[in-house]
Biopython code that builds the backbone (N, CA, C, O; Angstrom):
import numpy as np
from Bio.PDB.StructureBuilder import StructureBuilder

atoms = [
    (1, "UNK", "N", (44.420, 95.371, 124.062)),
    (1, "UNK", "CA", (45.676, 95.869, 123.547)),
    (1, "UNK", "C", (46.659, 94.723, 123.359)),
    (1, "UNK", "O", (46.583, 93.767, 124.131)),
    (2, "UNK", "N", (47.658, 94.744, 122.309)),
    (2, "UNK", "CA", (48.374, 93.781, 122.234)),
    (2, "UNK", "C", (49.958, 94.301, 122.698)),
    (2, "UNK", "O", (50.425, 95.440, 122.699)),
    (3, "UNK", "N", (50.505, 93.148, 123.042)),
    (3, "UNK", "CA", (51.458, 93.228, 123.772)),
    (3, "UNK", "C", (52.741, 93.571, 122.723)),
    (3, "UNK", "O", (53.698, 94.064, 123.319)),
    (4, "UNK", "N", (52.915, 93.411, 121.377)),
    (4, "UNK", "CA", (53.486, 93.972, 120.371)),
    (4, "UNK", "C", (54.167, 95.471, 120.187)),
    (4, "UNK", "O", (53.666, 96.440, 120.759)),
    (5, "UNK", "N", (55.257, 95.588, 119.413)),
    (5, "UNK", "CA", (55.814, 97.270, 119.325)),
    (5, "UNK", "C", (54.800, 97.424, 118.373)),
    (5, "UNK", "O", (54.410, 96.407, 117.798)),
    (6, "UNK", "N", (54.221, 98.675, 118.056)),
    (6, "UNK", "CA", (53.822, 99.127, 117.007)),
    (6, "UNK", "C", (54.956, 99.523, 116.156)),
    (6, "UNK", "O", (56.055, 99.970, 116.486)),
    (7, "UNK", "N", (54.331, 99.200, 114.678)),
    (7, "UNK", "CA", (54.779, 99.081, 113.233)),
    (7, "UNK", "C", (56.498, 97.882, 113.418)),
    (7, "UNK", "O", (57.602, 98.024, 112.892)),
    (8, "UNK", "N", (55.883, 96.606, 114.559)),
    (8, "UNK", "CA", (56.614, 95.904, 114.223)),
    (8, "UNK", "C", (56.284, 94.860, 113.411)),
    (8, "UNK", "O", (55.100, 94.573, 113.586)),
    (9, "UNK", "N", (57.079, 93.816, 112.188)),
    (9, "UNK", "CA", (56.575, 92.939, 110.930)),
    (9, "UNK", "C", (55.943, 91.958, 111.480)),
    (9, "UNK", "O", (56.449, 91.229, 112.333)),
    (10, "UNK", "N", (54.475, 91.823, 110.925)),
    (10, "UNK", "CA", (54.224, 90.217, 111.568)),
    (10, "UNK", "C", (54.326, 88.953, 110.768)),
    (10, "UNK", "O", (54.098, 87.804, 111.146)),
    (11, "UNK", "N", (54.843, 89.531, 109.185)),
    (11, "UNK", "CA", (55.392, 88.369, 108.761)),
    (11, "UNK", "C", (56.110, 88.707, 107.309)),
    (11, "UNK", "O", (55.960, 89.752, 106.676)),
    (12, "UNK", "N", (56.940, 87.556, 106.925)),
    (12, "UNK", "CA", (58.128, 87.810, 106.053)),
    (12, "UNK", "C", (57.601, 87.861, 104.466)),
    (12, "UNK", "O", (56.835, 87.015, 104.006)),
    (13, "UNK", "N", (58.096, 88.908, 103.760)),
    (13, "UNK", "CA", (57.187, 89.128, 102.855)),
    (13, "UNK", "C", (58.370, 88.800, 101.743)),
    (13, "UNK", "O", (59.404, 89.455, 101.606)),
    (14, "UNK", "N", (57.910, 87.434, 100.850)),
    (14, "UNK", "CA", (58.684, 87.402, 99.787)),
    (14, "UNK", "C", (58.792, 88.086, 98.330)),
    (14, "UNK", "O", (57.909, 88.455, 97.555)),
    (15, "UNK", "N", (60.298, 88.123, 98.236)),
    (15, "UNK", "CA", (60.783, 88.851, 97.157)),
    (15, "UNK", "C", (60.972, 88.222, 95.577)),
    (15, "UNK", "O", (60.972, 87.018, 95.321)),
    (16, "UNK", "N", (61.084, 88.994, 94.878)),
    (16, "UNK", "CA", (62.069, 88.068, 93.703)),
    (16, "UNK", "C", (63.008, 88.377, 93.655)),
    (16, "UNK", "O", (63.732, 87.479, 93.223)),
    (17, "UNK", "N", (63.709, 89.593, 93.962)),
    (17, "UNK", "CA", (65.063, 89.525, 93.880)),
    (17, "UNK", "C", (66.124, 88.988, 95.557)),
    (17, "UNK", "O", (65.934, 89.325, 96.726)),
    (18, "UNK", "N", (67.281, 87.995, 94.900)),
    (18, "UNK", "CA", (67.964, 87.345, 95.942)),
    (18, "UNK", "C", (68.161, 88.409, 97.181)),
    (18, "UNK", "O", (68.038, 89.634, 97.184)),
    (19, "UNK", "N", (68.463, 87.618, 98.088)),
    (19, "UNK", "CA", (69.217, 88.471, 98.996)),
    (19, "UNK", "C", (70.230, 89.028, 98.872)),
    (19, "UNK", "O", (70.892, 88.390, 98.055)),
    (20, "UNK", "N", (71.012, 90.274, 99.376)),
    (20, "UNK", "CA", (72.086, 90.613, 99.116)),
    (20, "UNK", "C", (73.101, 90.659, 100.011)),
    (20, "UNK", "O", (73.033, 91.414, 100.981)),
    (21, "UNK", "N", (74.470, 89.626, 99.729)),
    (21, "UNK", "CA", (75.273, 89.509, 101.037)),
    (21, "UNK", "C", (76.834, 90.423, 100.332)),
    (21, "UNK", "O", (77.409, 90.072, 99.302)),
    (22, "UNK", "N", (77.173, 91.404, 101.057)),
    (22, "UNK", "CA", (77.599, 92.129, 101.054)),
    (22, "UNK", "C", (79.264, 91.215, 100.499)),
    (22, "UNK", "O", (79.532, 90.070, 100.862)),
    (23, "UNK", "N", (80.116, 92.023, 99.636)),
    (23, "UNK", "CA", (81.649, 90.654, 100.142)),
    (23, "UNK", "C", (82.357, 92.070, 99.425)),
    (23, "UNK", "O", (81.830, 93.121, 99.060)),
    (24, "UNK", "N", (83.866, 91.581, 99.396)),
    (24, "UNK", "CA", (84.749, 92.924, 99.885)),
    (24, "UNK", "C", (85.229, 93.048, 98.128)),
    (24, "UNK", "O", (85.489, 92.193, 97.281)),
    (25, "UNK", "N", (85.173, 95.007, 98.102)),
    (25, "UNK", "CA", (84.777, 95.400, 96.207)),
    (25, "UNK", "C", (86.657, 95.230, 96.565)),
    (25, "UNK", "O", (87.142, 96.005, 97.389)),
    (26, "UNK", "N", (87.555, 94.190, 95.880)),
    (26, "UNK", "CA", (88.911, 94.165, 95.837)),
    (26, "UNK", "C", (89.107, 94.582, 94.099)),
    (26, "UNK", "O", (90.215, 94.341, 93.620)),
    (27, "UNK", "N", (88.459, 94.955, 93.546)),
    (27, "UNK", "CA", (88.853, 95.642, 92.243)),
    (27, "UNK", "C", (89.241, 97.121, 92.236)),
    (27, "UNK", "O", (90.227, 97.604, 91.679)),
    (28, "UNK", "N", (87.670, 98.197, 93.430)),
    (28, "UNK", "CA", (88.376, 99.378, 93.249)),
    (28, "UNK", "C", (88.904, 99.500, 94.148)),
    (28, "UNK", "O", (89.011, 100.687, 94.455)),
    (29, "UNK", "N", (89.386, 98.765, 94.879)),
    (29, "UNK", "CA", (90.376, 98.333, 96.456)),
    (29, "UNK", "C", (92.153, 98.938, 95.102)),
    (29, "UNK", "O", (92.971, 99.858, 95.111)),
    (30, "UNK", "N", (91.889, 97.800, 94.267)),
    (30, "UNK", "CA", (92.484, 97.896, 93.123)),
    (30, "UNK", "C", (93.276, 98.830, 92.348)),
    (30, "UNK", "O", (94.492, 98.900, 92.170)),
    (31, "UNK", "N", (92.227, 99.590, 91.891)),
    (31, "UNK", "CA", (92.197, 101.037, 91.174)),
    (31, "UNK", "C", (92.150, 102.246, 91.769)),
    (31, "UNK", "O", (92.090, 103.260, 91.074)),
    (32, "UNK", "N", (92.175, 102.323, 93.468)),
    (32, "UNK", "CA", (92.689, 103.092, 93.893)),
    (32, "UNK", "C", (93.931, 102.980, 94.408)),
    (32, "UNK", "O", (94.671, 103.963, 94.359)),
    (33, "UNK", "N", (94.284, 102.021, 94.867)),
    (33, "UNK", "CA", (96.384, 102.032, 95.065)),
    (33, "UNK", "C", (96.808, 102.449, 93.259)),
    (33, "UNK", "O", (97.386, 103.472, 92.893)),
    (34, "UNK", "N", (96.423, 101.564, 92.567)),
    (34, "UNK", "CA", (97.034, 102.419, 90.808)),
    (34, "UNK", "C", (97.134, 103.539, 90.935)),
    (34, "UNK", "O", (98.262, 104.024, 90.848)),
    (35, "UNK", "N", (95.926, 104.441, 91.207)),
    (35, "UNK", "CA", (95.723, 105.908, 90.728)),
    (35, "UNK", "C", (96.666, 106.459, 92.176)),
    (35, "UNK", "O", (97.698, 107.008, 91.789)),
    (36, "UNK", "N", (96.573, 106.441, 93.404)),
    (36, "UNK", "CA", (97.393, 106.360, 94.187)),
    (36, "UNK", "C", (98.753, 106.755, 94.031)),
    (36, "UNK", "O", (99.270, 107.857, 94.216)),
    (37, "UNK", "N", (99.328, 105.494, 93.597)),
    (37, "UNK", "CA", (100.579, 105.448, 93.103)),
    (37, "UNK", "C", (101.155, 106.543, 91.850)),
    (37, "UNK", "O", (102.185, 107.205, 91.718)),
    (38, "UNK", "N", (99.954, 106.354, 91.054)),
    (38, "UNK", "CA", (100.496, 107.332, 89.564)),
    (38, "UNK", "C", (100.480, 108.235, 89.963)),
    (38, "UNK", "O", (101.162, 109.073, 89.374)),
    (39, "UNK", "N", (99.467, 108.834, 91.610)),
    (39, "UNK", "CA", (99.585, 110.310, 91.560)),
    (39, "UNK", "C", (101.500, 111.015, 92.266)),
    (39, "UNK", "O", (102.150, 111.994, 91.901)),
    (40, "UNK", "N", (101.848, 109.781, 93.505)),
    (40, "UNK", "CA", (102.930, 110.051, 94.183)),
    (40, "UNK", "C", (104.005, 109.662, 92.733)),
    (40, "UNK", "O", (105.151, 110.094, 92.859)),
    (41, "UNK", "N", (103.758, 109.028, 91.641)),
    (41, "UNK", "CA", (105.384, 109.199, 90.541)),
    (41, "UNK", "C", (105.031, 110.672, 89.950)),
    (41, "UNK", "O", (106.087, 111.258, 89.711)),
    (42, "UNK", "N", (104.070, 111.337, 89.686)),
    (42, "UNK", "CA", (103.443, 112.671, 89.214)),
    (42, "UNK", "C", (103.866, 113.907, 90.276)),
    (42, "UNK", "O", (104.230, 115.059, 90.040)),
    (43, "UNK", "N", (103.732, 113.426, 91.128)),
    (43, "UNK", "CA", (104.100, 114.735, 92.209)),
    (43, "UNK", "C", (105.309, 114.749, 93.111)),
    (43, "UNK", "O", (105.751, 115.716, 93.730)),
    (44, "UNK", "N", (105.901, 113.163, 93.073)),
    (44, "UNK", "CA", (106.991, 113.747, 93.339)),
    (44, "UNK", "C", (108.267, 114.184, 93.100)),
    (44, "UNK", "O", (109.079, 114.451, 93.986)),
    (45, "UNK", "N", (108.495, 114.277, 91.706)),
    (45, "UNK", "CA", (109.042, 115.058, 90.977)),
    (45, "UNK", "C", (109.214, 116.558, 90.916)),
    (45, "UNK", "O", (110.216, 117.139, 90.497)),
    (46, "UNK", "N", (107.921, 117.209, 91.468)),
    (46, "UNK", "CA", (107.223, 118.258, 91.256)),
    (46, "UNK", "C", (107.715, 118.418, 92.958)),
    (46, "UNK", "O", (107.820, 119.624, 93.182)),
    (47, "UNK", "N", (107.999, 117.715, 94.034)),
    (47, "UNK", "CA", (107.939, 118.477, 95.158)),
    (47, "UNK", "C", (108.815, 119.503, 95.563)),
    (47, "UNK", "O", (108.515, 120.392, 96.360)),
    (48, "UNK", "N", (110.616, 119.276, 94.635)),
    (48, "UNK", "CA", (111.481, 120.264, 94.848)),
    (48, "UNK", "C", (110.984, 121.507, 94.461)),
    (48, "UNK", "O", (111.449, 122.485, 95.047)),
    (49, "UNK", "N", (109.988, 121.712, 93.444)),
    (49, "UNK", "CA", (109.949, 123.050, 92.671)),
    (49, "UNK", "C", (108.574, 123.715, 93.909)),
    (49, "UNK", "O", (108.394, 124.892, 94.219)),
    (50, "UNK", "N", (107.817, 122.522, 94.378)),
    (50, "UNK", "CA", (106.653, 123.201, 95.451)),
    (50, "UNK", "C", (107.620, 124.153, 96.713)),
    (50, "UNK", "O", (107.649, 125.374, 96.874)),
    (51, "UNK", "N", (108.290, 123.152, 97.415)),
    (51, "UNK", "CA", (109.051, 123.411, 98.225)),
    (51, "UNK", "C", (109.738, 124.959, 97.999)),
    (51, "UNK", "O", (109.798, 125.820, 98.877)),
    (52, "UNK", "N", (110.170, 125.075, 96.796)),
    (52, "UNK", "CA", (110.966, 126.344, 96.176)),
    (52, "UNK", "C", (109.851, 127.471, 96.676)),
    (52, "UNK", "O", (109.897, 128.263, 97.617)),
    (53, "UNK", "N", (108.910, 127.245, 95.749)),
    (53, "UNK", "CA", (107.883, 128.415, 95.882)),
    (53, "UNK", "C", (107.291, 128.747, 97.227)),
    (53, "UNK", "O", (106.804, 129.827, 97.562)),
    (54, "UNK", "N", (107.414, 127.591, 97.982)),
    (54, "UNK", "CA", (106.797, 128.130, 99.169)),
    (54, "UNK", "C", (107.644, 128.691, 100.163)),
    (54, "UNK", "O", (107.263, 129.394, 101.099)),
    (55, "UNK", "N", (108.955, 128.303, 99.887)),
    (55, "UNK", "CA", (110.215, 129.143, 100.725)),
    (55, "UNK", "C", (109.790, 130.516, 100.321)),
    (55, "UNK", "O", (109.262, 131.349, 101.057)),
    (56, "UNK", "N", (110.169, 130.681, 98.706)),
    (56, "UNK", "CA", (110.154, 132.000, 98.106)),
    (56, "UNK", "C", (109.154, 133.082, 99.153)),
    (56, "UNK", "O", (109.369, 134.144, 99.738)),
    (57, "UNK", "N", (107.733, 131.964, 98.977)),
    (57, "UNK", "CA", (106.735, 133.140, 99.593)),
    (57, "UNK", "C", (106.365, 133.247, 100.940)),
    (57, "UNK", "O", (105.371, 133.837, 101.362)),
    (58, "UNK", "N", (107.348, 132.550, 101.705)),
    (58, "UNK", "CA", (107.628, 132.624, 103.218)),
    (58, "UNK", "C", (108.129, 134.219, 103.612)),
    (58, "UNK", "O", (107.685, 135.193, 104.221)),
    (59, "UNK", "N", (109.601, 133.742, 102.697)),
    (59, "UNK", "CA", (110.186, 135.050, 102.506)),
    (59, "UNK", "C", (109.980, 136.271, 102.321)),
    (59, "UNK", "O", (110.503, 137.163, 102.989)),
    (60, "UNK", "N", (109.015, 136.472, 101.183)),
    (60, "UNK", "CA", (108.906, 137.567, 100.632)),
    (60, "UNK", "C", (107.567, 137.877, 101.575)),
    (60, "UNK", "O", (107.293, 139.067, 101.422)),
    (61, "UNK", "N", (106.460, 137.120, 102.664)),
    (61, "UNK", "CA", (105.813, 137.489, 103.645)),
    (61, "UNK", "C", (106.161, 137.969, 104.484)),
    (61, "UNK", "O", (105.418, 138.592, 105.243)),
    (62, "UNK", "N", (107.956, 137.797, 104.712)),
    (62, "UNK", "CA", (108.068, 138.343, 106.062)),
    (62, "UNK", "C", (108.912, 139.170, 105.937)),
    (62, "UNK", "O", (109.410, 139.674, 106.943)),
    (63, "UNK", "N", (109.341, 139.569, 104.576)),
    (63, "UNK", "CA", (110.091, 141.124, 104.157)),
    (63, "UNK", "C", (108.899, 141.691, 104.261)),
    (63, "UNK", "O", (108.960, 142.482, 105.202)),
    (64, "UNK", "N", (107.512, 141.698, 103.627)),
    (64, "UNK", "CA", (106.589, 142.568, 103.649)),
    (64, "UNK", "C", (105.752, 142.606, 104.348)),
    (64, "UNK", "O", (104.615, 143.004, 104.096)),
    (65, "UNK", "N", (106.227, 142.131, 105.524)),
    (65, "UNK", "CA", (105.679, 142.544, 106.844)),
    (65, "UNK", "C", (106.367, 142.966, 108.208)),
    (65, "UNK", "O", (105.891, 143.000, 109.343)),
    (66, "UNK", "N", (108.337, 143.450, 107.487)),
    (66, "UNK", "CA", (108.556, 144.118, 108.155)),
    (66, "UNK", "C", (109.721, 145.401, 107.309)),
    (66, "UNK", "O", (110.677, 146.033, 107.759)),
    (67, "UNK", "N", (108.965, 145.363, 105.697)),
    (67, "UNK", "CA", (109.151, 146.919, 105.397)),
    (67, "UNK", "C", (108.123, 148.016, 105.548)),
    (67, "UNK", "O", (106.953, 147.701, 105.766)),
    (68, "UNK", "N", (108.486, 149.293, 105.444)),
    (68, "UNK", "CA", (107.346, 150.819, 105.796)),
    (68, "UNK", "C", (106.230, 150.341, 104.627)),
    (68, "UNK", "O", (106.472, 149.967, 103.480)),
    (69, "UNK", "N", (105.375, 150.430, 105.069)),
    (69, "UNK", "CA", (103.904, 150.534, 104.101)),
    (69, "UNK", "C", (103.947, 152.271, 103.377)),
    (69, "UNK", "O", (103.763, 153.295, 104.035)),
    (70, "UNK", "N", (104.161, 152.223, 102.285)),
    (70, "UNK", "CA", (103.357, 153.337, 101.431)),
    (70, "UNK", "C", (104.375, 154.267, 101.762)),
    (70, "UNK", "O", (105.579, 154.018, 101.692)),
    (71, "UNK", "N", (103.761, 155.590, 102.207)),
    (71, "UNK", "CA", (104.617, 156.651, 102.377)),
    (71, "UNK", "C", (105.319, 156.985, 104.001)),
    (71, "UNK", "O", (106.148, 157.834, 104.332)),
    (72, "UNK", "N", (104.724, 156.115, 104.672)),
    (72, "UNK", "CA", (104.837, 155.690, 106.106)),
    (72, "UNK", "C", (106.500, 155.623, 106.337)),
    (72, "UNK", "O", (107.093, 154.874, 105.560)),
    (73, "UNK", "N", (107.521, 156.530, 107.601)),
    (73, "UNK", "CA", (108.903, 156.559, 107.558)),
    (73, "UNK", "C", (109.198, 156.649, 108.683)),
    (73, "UNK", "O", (110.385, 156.701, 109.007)),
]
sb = StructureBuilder()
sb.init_structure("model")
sb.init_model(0)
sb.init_chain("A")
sb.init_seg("    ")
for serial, (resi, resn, name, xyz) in enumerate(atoms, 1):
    if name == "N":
        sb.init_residue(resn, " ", resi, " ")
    sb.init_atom(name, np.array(xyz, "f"), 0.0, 1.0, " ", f" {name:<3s}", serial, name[0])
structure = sb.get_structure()
């Protein structure tokens, strides 16, 4: 028996394609602060009118959940 792990390499098997050393993607590092950004000038314009609607339907949840249902008196 050999003193070895099984299915460990017993030797280095050459390639043609290079090695691959990993280095940092700073383009869509890039193109996501852009899109980022375009989305917060896009929405926040839009946050007074969110804000509105969600008061509205705060409101109108908690009138209709403490007026009579149906024919109920």
């Amino acid at each position: 028996m050999s003193d070895e792990e099984p299915g460990a390499v017993k030797k280095t098997i050459r390639t043609v394609t290079p090695y691959y050393r990993g280095r940092p993607d700073t383009e869509m590092t890039t193109i996501g602060i852009v899109y980022f950004l375009g989305l917060v000038v896009l929405l926040v314009p839009l946050l007074p009118f969110l804000l509105i609607v969600w008061l509205v339907s705060k409101l109108t949840g908690r009138a209709a959940r403490q007026s009579p249902v149906g024919g109920e008196e």
